[in-house]
N, C-alpha and C positions, 0 to 999 in steps of 0.2 A: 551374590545374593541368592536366596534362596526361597522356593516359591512352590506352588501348587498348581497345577491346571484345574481349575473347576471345570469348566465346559468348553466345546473346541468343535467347530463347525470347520468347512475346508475354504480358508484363508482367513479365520478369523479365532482365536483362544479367549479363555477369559482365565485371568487367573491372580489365584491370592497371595500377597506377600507373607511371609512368615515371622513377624513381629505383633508386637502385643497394637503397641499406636504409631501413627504416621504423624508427624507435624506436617504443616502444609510449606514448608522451605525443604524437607524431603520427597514431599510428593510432586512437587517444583523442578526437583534435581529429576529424580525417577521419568517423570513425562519428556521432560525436554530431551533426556538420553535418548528415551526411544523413539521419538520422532523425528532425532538426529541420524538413528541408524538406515541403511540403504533398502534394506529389507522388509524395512516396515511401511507400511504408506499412511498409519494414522493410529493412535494410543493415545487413552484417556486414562486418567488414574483418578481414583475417590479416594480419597485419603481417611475418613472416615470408614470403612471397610475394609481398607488397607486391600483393594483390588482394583484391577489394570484388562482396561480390554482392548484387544489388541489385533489388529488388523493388518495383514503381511500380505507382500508377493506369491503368485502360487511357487510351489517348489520351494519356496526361503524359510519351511518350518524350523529343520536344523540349526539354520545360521540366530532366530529368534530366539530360541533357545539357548544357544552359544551365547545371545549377546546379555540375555539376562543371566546366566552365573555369572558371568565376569562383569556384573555391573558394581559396583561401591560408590556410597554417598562420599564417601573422604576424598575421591580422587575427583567430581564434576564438583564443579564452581559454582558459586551459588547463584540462583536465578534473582538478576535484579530487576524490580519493577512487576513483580506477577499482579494477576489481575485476583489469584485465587484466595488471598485472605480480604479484599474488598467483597468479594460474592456472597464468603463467609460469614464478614457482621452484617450484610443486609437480608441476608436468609434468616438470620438468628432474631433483629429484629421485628422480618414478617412472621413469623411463626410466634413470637413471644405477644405481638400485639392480638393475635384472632386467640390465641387461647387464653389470655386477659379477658380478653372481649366475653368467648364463651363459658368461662368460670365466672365471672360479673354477673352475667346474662341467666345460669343458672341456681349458682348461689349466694349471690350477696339480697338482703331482703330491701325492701322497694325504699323506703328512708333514703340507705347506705347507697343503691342505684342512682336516686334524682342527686343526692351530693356531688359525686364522682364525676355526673353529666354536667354537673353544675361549674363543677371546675377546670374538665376538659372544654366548656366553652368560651369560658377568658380570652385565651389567643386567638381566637374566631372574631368574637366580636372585639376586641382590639385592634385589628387586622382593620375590620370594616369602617371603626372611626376615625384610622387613621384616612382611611379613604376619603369620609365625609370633609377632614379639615382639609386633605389635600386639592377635594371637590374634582375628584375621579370615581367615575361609574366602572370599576373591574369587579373581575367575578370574586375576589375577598367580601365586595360590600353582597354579593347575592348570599353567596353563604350566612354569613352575620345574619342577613335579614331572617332566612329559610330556618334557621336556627333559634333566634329571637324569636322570632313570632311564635315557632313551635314551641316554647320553652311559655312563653303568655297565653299559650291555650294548654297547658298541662300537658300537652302529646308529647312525654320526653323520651319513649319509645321512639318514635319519626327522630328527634333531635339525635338523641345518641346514635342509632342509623348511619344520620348523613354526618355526623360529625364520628365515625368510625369508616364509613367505607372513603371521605376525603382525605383521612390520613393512610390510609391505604395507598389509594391515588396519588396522596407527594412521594412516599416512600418509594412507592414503584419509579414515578418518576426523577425522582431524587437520584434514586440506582441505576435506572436508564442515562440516564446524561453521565454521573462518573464513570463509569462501564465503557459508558460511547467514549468519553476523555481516553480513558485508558487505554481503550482497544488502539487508538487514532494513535494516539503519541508513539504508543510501541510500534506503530506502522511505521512511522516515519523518524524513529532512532538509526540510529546507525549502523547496531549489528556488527560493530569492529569487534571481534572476539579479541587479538591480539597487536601488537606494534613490538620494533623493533627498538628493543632499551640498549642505551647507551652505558657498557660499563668498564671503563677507562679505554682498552687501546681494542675492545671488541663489542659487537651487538649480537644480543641475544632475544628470543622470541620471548614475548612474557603477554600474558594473562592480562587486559586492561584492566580489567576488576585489582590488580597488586600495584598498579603504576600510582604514586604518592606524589602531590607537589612538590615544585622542585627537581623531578628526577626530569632525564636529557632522553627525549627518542629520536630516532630517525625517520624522516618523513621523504618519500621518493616520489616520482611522478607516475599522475596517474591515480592517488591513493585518495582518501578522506582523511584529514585531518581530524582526531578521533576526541581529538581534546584542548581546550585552549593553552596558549600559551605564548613564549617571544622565539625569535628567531637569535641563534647561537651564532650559527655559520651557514656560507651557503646564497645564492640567492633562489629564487623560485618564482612563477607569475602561479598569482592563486586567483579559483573563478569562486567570486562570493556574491553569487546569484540567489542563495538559495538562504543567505541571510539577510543581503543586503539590497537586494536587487541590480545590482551593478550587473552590465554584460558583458563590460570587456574586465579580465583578467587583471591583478591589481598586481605589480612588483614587490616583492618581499625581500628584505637583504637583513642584514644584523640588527637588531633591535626594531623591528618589525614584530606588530602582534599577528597571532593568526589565531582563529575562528575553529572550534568545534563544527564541524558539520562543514566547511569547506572546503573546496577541492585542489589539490596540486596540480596544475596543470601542463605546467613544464619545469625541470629543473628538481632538486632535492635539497633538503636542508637540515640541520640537527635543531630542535626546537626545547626549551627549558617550561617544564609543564608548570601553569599557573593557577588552574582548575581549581573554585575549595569545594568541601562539601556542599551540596545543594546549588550548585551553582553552573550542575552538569547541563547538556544539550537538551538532557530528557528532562529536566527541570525545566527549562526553558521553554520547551513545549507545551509542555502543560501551562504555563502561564500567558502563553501565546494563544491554545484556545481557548483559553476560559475568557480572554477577552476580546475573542475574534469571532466573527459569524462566515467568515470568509469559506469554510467548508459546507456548510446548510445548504442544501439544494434549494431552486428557486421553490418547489412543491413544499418542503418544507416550512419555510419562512411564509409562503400566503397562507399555510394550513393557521400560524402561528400566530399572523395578523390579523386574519379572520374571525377566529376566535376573538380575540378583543375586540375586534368594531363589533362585533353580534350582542354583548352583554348590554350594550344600553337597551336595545331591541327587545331582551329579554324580562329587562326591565320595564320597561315602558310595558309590555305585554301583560304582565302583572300588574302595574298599579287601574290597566285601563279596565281589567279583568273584576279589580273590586270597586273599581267605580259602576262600572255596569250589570253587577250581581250583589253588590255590599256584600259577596261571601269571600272570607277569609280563605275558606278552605282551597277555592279554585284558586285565589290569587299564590294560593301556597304552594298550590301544585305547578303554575309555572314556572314560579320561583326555584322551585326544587330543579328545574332542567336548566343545566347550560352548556352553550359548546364547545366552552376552554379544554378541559380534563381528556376528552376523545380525542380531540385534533392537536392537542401539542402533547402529549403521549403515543399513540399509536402511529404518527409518522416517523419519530426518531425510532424509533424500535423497529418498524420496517426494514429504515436503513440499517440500523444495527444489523437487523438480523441478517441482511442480504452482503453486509459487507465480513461476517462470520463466514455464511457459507462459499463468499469468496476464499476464504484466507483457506476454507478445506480444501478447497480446486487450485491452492500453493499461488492463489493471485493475491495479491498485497493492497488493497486500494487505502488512498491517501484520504477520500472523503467521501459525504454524499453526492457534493454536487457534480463527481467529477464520474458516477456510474450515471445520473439523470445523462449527463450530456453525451457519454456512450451510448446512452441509448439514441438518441435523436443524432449522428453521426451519420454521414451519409457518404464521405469518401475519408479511407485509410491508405496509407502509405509508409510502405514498407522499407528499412533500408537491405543490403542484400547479405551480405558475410557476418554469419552468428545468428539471424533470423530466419531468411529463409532456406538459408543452407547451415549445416550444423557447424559451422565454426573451428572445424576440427581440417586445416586443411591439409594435401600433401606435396611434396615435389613429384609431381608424372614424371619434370624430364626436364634436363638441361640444353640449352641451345646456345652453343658457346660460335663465337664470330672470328672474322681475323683468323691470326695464328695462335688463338688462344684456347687453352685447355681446358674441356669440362669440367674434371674435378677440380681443379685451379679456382676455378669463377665460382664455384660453387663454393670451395672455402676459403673465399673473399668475402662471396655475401652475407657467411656465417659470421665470422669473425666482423662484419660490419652489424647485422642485427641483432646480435647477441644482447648489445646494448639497451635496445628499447623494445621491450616483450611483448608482440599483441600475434593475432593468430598466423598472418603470413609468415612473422619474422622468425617465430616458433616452429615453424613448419622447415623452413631454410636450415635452422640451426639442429632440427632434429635429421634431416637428409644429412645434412654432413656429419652426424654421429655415427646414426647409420652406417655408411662410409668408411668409417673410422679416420675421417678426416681432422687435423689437430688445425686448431687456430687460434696460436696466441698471438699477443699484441705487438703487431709488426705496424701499425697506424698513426698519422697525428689523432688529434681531441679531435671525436665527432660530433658534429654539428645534426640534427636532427629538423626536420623542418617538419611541423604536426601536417599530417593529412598528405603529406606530399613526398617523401623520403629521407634519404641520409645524404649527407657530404662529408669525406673525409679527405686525406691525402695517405698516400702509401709509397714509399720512394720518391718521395719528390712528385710525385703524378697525384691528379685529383681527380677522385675516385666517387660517384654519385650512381647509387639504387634508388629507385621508386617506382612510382607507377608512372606513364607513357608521359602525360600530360607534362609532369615536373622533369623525367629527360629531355623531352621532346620541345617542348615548348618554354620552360625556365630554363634549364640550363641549355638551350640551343644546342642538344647534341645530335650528330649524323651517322647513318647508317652507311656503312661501308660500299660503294656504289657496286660493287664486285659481287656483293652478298644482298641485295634486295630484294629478290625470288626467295630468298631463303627464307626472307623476314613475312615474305609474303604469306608464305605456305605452312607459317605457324598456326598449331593447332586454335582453333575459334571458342572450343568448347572450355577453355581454361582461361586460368585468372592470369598475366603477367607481371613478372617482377625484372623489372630492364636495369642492368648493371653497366654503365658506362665507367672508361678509364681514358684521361686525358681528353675526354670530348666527344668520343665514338663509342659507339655500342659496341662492349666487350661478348656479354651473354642475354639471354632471356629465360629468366628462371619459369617453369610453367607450375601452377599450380591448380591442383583442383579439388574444391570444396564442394564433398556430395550435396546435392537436395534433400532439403525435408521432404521425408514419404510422403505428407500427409500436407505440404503445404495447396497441392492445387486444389483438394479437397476440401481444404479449410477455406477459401477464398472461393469458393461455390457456396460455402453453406455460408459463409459471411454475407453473401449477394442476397440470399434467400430471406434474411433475416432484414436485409432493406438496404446494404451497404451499395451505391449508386457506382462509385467508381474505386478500383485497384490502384495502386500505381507502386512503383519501385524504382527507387533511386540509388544506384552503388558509384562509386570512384573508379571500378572496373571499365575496363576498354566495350566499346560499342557492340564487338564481335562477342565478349564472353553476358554481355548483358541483353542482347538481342535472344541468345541461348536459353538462358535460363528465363527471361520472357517468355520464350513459345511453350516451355515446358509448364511453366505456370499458369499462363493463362490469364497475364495482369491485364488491365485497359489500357495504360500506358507504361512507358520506361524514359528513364534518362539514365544515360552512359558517362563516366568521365565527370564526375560533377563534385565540386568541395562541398564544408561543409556549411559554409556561407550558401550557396546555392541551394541545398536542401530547405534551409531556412526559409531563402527567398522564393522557393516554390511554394510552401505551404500559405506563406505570408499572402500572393498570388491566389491561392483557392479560396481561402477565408476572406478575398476583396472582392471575389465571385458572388460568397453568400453560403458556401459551402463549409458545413464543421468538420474539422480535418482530426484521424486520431493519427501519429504517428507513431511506429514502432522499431524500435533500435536499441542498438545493444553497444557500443563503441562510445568512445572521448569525442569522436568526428558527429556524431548523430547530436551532442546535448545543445546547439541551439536549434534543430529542427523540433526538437520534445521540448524545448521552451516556446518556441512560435506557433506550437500546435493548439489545436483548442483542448488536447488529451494528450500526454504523449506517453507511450508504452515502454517500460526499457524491460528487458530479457536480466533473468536473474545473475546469472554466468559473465553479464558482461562489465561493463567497465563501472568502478563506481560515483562515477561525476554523472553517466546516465538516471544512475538508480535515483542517485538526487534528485535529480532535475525532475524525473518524469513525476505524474501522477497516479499510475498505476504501475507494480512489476509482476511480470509473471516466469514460473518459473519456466528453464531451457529446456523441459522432457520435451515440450508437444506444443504445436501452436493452436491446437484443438482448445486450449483453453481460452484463445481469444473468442473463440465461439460463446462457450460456456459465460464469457464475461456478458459478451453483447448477449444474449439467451437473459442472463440475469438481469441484467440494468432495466431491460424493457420488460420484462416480467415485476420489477419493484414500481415500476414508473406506473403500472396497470394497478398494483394494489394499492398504492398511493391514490390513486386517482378511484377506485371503487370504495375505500375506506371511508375518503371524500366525503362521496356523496350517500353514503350509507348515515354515517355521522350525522348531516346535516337535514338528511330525511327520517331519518327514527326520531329524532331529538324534536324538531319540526314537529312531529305525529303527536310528540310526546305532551306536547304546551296546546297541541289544538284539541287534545281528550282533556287535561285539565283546565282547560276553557271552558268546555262545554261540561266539566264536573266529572267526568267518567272516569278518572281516576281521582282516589285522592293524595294528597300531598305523601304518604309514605311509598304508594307503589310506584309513583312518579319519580321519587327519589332512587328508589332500589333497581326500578327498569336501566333509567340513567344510569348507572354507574356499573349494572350487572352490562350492559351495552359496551361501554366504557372498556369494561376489562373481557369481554368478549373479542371485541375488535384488537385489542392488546395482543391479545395471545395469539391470534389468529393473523397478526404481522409478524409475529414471534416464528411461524411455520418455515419450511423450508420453503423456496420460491421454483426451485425445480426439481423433476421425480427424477429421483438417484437411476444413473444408468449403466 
């Protein structure tokens, strides 16, 4: 591609593409590139000026550079679902409606003006009579009236007004809610870029946007299942919690359907895709919240109900207003005020906007009511490997027992973890690379036990890794009585991975996953912000989680724990009284993030977590959990000042045309210049960029 720098401050370019026009499915392609590169931390493109501003790492000028020549529309897939050609036909018809309005307004002659008012008032007062047969007082019949009357006292000035800045008000509103649709559902898609197609005796990676019903993929554990369809071969336990509500794990064997959006959670299968058009995950979402209120925060939905109890009020206020002045004019002027249009407008747009300036701080959230209840949280809980330590673990050091040989044991455990990929067994299999340790299949079939480790056999001997608990305690294994000091004086500040063969502790793999720099600083500023209690829960040994407690600084810890027990703890705080967020990144953490009243999953980690939770953030930094709770309780404050501004202007507004001081047109225009006031100003950012 080829492009121009217009202007370039240090870490930030602005610059124009070198083509006549942009369609908005290129300018789709173009942004999502660059916000997929490592370099860049944030790029906007206007497709209409065919320029791109561009925000990078300090030092990564060259690498931006580099990544725009080599960029092509031909070769990036195309963005499905953007929100940018909806923005574009409701920009087109705000901007077409005010300059209709002020061509009307300046040259059409007065005749041709009352006609046009006369006919944009139909749906108004049709609206209203439907009301009267329905024998409901909403604010359609206030409008009708505000409008009717002004239309029987010739003021068709006032009438066109309020019947111009209302359609204003649905438009915005209109584009607020499918915006909010939008934003939501692509939150909670799936993001499978690709799957593994079946093409007769091999699998290949392919594109989900190219997969056609009909065609066979491979589905392994651990994964989302990207797309509906039957099961081929194979069996599998699939968790479809997150369609169905079910919590235990459903069996899947041949001719078994399976579930877009559900998870594998043990086992692998070849699946025949059944998906038609329209009928995808993201379909489905959207049709799920168009008829769901299940994400609306509680601030939201009283702003929402509020407004309708208040219009009879508003009513009544008027008719009593011209009983006891026989003047039309003041009963017009209350007329003209109501509190629908402020309070179910400027709250979703709050959220909208505060759940935008999430998604910039790389935080994903699922809905509104799930930042109100971050804010009002009062203990979080942490799981340990991936969150608070970077997930990147390594072997320190081998501790082989018996007469058995370090590198031996070490490429045992390789060759047994090879099988199921998560960060420990990663870490094993890359020490014995390292090594250059060879380990092919000398094994029977292994058996895997989630959360607990492996069983296999190896010459006739059965061969079991995991962690202390499932040695030690399920498979009854012993510690060579010869060798006990030795087991003793294993280092405390590591993670272990205990290799038994025939019953006895062969090795002890040690492993050590640094700390986040910044976790015990994050969990200071989290306190400061109101968070009452810390705590951390990992599968790790007593010794290696007592460790990383002191260095952290949690309130409490639990050592050695499944992931039924994480659940059962949280389940435990919330019978306290306490709102729990939990944060986790593993297959072992997603019923603790279903039992949670929040549950946090880390972008990097498993994706049955990412399901499950209601918020993800991404693995750079746990600073951003700051940044969230910072947010929620900063929206929850304008929500709550928006409130009572709303209902005290509006208020002001019906006791000055009570008492005559305005009349019915600057009542109308205050109201709704109020209205889109308060709009805009939940439109702002909620925290100053730092």
């Amino acid at each position: 591609m080829k492009a121009t720098i217009l202007h370039e401050t240090k870490g930030r370019m602005r610059i124009q593409i070198i083509q006549k026009n942009m369609s908005l499915e290129q300018a789709d392609k173009l942004e999502n590139y660059l916000n997929t590169q490592p370099q860049i931390l944030q790029a906007v493109v206007h497709e209409r000026t065919c320029c791109a501003i561009i925000y990078y790492k300090a030092n990564q000028r060259k690498d931006v550079i580099y990544a725009i020549q080599h960029f092509s529309y031909a070769v990036v897939s195309k963005i499905s679902h953007s929100s940018r050609a909806l923005s574009r036909s409701y920009q087109e018809k705000l901007v077409s409606k005010i300059l209709t309005k002020a061509v009307c307004t300046v040259f059409l002659p007065t005749p041709l003006r009352v006609l046009r008012i006369a006919w944009h008032m139909v749906p108004f007062l049709h609206k209203g009579l439907q009301c009267i047969v329905k024998r409901k007082i909403k604010v359609e019949l206030l409008d009708a009236l505000s409008i009717g009357i002004s239309i029987c006292r010739r003021d068709f000035a006032t009438a066109g007004m309020v019947m111009f800045l209302l359609e204003i008000g649905e438009l915005l509103e209109e584009w607020t809610r499918k915006k909010s649709i939008e934003d939501l559902a692509q939150c909670m898609s799936l993001h499978v870029d690709r799957v593994w197609l079946c093409t007769g005796e091999s699998e290949v990676l392919t594109p989900i946007q190219q997969i056609k019903q009909n065609d066979i993929i491979r589905i392994r554990m651990g994964s989302v299942i990207p797309l509906d369809g039957v099961v081929l071969d194979g069996e599998a336990m699939v968790n479809q919690a997150s369609l169905t509500g079910e919590s235990i794990p459903v069996a899947k064997h041949t001719g078994s359907v399976l579930y877009a959006g559900t998870i594998m959670e043990e086992g692998e299968c070849s699946m025949r895709v059944t998906q038609k058009p329209g009928e995808s995950r993201y379909d489905k979402i959207i049709s799920m919240i168009e008829h769901s209120e299940q994400f609306k925060s509680t601030l939201e939905n009283k702003a929402a109900n509020l407004a309708d109890s208040l219009v009879p009020y508003t009513f009544a206020g008027s008719l009593i207003s011209f009983i006891c002045t026989r003047n039309f004019t003041r009963a017009l002027s209350v007329l003209m005020v109501d509190f629908s249009c402020a309070l179910k407008l400027a709250m979703p747009l709050a959220v909208l906007s505060a759940m935008r300036e999430a998604s910039k701080a790389h935080i994903t959230v699922k809905g509104g009511k799930f930042l109100e209840i971050m804010a009002q949280a009062d203990t979080i809980v942490f799981d340990k490997t991936g969150t608070l330590t970077y997930a990147c673990p390594t072997v320190s050091k081998v501790v082989a027992f018996g007469e058995h040989n370090e590198l031996e044991m070490l490429r045992l455990a390789a060759c047994l973890e090879e099988h199921f990929p998560h960060s420990m067994a990663n870490a094993v299999v890359q020490a014995a690379k390292e090594r250059s340790l060879t380990h092919e299949e000398f094994h029977s079939k292994v058996e895997y036990i989630v959360a607990h480790g492996i069983v296999s056999t190896v010459e006739d001997k059965k061969v079991c890794i995991g962690s202390a608990h499932f040695i030690f305690e399920d498979e009854k294994c012993k510690i060579p009585e010869q060798e006990l000091q030795k087991f003793y004086e294993l280092p405390d500040t590591c993670s272990q991975l205990y290799l038994a063969i025939q019953g006895e502790l062969s090795a002890v793999i040690c492993i050590s996953d640094p700390l986040r720099e910044e976790a015990a600083q994050v969990l200071e500023a989290l306190r400061r912000t109101g968070i009452q209690q810390t705590v951390m829960l990992t599968g790790d040994s007593k010794r290696t989680a007592a460790h990383i407690a002191k260095q952290i600084g949690v309130d409490m810890y639990k050592a050695e724990v499944l992931p039924a027990d994480k659940a059962s703890f949280i389940a435990q705080q919330k019978e306290k009284g306490h709102i729990v967020i939990m944060v986790g990144d593993g297959i072992n953490d997603s019923p603790a993030l279903s039992e949670s009243n929040i549950g946090i999953a880390v972008q990097d980690g498993a994706a049955i977590a990412q399901e499950v939770a209601d918020i993800t953030i991404a693995s750079d930094s746990l600073w951003e959990l700051v940044i969230l709770r910072e947010l929620s309780q900063a929206l929850v404050k304008r929500i709550e000042r928006n409130y009572k501004f709303v209902i005290g202007f509006n208020a002001g507004l019906i006791l000055f045309g009570l008492f005559g001081l305005f009349p019915p047109a600057t009542s109308a225009m205050l109201h709704n210049l109020s209205t889109l006031g308060v709009s805009l100003h939940s439109m702002q950012p909620l925290l100053k960029q730092k």
